[in-house]
C-alpha positions as CSV (number, residue, x, y, z in Angstrom):
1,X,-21.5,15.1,9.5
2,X,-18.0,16.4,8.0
3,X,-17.0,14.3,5.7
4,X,-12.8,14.3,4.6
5,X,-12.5,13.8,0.8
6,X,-8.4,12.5,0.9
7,X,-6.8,12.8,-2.1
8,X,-2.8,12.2,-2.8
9,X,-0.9,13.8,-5.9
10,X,1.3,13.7,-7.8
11,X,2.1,15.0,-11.1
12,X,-1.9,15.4,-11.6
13,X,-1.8,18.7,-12.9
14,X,-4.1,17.6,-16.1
15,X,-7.0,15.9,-13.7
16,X,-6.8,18.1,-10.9
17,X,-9.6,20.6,-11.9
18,X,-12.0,17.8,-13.3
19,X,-11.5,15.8,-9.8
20,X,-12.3,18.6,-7.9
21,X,-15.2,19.7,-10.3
22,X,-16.9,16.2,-9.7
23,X,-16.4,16.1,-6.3
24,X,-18.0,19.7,-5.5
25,X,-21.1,18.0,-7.2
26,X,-21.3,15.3,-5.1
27,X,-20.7,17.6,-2.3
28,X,-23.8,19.7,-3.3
29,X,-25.9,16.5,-3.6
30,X,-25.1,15.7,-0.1
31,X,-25.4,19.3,1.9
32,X,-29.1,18.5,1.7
33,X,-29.2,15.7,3.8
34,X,-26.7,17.0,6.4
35,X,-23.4,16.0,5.4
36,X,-20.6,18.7,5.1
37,X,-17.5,18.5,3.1
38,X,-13.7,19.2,3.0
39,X,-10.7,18.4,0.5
40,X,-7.5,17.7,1.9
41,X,-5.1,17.5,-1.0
42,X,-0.9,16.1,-0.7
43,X,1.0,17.4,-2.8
44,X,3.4,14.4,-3.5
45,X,6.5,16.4,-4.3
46,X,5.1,16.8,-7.9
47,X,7.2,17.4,-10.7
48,X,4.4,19.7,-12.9
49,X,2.4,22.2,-11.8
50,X,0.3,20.8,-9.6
51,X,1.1,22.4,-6.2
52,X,-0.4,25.7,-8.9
53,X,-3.4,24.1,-9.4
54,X,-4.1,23.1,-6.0
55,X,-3.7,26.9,-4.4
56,X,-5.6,27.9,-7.2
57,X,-8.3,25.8,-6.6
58,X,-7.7,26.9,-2.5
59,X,-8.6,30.1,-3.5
60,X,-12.0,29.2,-5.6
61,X,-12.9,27.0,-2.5
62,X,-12.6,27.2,1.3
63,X,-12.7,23.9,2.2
64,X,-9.6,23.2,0.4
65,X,-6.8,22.1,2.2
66,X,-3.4,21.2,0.7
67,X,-0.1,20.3,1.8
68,X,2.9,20.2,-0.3
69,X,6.0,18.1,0.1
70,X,9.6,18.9,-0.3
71,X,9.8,15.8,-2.7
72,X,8.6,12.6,-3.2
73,X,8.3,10.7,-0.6
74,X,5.6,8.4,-1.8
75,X,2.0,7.6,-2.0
76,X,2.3,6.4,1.4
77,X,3.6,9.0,3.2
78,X,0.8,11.2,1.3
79,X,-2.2,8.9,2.3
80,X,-0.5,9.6,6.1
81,X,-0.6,13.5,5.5
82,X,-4.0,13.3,4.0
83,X,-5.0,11.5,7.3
84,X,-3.4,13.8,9.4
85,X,-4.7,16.7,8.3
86,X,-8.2,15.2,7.7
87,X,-10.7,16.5,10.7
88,X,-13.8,15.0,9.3
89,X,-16.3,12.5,11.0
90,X,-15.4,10.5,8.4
91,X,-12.5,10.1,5.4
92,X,-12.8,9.0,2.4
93,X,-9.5,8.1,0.5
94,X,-9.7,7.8,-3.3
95,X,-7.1,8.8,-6.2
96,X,-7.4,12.1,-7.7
97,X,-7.2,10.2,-11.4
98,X,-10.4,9.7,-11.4
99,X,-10.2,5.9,-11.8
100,X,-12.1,6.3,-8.2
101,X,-15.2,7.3,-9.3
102,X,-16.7,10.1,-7.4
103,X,-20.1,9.1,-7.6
104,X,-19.4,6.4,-5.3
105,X,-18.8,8.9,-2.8
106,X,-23.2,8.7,-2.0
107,X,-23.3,5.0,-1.5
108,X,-20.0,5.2,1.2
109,X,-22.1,7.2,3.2
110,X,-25.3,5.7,3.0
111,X,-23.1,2.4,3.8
112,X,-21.8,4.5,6.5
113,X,-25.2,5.1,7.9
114,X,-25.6,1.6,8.7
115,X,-23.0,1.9,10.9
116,X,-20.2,0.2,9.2
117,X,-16.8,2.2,10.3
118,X,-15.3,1.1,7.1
119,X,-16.8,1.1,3.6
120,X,-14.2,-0.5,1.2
121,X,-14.9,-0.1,-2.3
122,X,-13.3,-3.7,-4.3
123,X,-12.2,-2.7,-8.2
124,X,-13.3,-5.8,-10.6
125,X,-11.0,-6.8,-12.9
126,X,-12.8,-5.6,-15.9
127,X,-11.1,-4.8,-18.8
128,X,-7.3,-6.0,-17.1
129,X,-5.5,-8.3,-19.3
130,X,-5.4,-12.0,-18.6
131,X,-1.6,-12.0,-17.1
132,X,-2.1,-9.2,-15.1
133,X,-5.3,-10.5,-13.3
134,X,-3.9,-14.3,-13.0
135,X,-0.6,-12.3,-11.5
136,X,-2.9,-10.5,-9.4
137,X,-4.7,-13.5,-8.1
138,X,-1.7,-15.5,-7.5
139,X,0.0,-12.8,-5.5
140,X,-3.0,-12.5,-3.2
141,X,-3.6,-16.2,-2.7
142,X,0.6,-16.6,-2.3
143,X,0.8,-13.3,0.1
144,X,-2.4,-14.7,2.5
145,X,-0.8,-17.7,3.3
146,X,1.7,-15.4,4.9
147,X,0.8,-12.6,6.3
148,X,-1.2,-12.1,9.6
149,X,-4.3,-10.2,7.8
150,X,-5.9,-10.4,4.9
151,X,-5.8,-8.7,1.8
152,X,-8.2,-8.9,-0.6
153,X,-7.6,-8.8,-4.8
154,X,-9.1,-5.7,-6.2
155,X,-9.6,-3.8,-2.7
156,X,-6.8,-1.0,-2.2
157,X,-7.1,2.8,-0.6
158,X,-10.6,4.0,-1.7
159,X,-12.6,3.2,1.5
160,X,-14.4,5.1,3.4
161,X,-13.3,5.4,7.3
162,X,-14.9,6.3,10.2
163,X,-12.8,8.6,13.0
164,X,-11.9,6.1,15.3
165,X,-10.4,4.2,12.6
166,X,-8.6,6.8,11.0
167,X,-7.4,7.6,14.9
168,X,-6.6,3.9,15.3
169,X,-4.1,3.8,12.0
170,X,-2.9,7.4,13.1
171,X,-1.7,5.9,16.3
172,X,0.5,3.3,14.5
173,X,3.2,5.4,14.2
174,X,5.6,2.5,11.8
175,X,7.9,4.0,9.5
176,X,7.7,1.4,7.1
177,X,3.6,1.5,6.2
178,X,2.1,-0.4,3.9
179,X,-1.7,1.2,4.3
180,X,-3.6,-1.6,2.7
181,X,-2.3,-4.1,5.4
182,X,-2.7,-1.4,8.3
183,X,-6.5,-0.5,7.5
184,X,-6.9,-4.4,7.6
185,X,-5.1,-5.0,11.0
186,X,-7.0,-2.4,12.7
187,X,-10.6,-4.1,11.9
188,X,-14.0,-2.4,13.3
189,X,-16.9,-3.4,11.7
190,X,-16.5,-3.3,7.8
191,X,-18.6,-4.2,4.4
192,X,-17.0,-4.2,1.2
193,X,-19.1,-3.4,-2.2
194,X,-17.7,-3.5,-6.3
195,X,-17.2,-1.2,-8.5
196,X,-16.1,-1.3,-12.4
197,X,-12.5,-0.6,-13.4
198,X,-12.4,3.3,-14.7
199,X,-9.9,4.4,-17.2
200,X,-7.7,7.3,-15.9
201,X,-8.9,10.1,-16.9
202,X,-5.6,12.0,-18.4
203,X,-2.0,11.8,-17.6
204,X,-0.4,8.5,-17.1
205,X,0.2,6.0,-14.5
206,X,3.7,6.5,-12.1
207,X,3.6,3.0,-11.0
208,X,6.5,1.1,-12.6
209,X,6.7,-3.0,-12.8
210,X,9.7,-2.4,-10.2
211,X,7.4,0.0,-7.9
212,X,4.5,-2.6,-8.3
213,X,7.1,-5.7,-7.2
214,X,8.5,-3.6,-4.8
215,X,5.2,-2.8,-3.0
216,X,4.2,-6.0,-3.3
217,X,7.6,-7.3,-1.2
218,X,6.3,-4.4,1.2
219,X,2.5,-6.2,2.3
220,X,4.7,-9.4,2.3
221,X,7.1,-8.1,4.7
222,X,5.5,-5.8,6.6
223,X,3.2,-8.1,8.8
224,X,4.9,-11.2,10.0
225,X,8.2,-12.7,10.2
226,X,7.8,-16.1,8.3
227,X,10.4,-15.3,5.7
228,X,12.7,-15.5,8.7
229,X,11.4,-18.5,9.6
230,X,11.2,-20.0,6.2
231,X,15.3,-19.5,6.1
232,X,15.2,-21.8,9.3
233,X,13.3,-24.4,7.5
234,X,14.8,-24.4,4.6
235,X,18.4,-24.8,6.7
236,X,17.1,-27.9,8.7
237,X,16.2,-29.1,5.6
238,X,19.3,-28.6,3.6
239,X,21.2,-30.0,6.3
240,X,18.9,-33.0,6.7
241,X,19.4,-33.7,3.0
242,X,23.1,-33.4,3.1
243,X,23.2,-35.9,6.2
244,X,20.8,-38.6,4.1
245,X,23.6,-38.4,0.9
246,X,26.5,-38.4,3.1
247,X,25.6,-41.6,4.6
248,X,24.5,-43.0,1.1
249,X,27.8,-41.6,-0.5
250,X,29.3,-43.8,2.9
251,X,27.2,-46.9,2.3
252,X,28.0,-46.8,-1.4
253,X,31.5,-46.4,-0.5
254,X,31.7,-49.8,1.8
255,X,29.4,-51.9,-0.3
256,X,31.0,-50.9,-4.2
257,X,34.7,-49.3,-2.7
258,X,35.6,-45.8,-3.3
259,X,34.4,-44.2,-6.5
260,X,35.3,-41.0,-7.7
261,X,32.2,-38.6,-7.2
262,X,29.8,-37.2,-9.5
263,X,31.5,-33.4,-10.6
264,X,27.8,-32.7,-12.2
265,X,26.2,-33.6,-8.2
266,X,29.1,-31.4,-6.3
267,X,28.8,-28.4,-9.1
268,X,25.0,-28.5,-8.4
269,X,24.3,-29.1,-4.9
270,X,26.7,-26.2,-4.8
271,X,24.8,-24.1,-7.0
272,X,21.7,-24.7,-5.3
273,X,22.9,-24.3,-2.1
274,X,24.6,-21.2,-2.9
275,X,21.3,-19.8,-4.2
276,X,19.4,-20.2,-0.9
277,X,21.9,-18.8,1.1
278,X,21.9,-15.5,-1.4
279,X,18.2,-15.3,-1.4
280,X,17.8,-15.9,2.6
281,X,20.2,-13.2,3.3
282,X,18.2,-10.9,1.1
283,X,15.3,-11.7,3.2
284,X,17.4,-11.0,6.5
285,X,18.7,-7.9,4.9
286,X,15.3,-6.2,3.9
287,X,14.2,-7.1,7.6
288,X,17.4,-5.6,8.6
289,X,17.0,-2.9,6.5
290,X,12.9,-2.1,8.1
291,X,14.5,-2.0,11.6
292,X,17.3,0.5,10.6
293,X,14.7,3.0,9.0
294,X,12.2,2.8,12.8
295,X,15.7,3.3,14.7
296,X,16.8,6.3,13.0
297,X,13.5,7.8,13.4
298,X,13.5,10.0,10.5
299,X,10.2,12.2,9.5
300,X,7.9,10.5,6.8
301,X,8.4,13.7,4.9
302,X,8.5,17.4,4.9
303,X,5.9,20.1,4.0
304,X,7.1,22.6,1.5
305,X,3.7,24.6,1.2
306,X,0.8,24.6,3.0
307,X,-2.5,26.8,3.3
308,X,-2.7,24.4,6.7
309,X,-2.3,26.4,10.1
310,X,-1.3,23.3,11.6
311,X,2.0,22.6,9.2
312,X,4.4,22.3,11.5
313,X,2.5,19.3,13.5
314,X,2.2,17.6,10.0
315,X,6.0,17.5,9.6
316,X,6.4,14.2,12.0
């Protein structure tokens, strides 16, 4: 069995060598019982000298494959790549950090075995401070309610996938992915196992607060529509309380005479009201904003360099 180690970049020029050191071992541990192996690096449009190490390490190795992009286009557009370019019986995506550990790689496949087409790996929370994992938790209680699959705290893109399933999220061809949700939606038969939090092994982290919030907006958004719907809600409701003070603003009228209304009431139902309509046409303008990006069709990115016959089929 071939077996696709995946692997996105960026700016990773410190780890890259170690990665790829650890991996070869588990490599050699496997070839004994049958199991090939290939790297398929993406190059996220890195800023160091990454896209160096990688053809350096292309030329120590033969199964190493790379593609580097024109810029950054994003983790997501690299796990897409990585998948394309992946022709293994199986893919395993992890980080090249090392917070993946490598290791791990023998128990995916021995998972695999039981014939399981996807072998998730689920981080514990170890170590993560206490406002990060009660964040954590909140989001992923708050975001299940919503969406239309479910996500699970501590399980993101190490997972081991069989080729129909890699085929299966290769034929949702979505501008706007959000892999985490799209490995869900696809299904198969799937067991999850956990693993301890490791600390990144050099270099430092490129996800911001802003990217994290932002991606986080993305697996809300990305699978169902009840944002949209909320705004309805909310509308019927605002109207239906307006209707319920209007008539008592009309009873008190008849009963007590006219009275001069409350300026603290009108300055806050405004307020308020004002709000919701800000925040509801945020949410119609970042659905808005999804459909424009599928209509103009644009490529997820461009390759740069690649030691990949194939490039020109990757640039889609």
């Amino acid at each position: 069995m071939l077996i696709s180690i995946v692997a996105p970049c960026y700016n990773e020029e410190e780890v890259l060598e170690s990665f790829h050191t650890e991996v070869q071992k588990v490599a050699e541990e496997l070839l004994p019982l049958g199991h090939d192996m290939e790297f398929v690096y993406v190059d996220d449009g890195s800023r160091d000298r990454t896209l160096h190490v990688l053809q350096r390490l292309a030329d120590l190795d033969a199964r190493v494959r790379y593609v580097s992009f024109s810029r950054n286009f994003g983790k997501e557009a690299a796990l897409l790549a990585g998948l394309r370019n992946a022709s293994g019986d199986c893919v395993i995506v992890m980080d090249a950090d090392l917070q993946h550990p490598p290791e791990l790689i023998k128990r995916m496949v021995e998972l695999r075995a039981q014939g399981h087409d996807q072998v998730i790996a689920r981080r514990t929370r170890t170590g993560d401070g206490m406002a990060r994992t009660f964040t954590a938790r909140l989001y992923y209680r708050l975001v299940n309610r919503l969406v239309d699959v479910e996500l699970v705290d501590g399980v993101g893109d190490f997972r081991l996938m069989s080729r129909r399933v890699v085929d299966a999220v290769l034929d949702l061809t979505e501008y706007n992915r959000f892999s985490k949700g799209l490995f869900a939606w696809v299904g198969f038969p799937s067991t999850t196992f956990e693993y301890e939090n490791a600390v990144r092994e050099a270099g430092r982290s490129s996800w911001t607060f802003r990217g994290l919030l932002n991606y986080g907006l993305d697996g809300v958004l990305s699978f169902n529509n009840r944002p949209l719907r909320a705004a309805l809600y909310l509308g019927m409701g605002l109207l239906t309380v307006a209707g319920l003070y209007t008539a008592w603003i009309v009873g008190a009228a008849l009963v007590n005479g006219v009275q001069t209304p409350g300026y603290v009431t009108i300055i806050t139902a405004v307020t308020g009201v004002a709000g919701v309509q800000m925040v509801m046409l945020g949410v119609i303008g970042e659905y808005t904003g999804r459909i424009y990006y599928e209509v103009k069709g644009r490529p997820h990115f461009l390759v740069k360099a690649s030691n990949v016959k194939r490039a020109k089929d990757l640039i889609q």
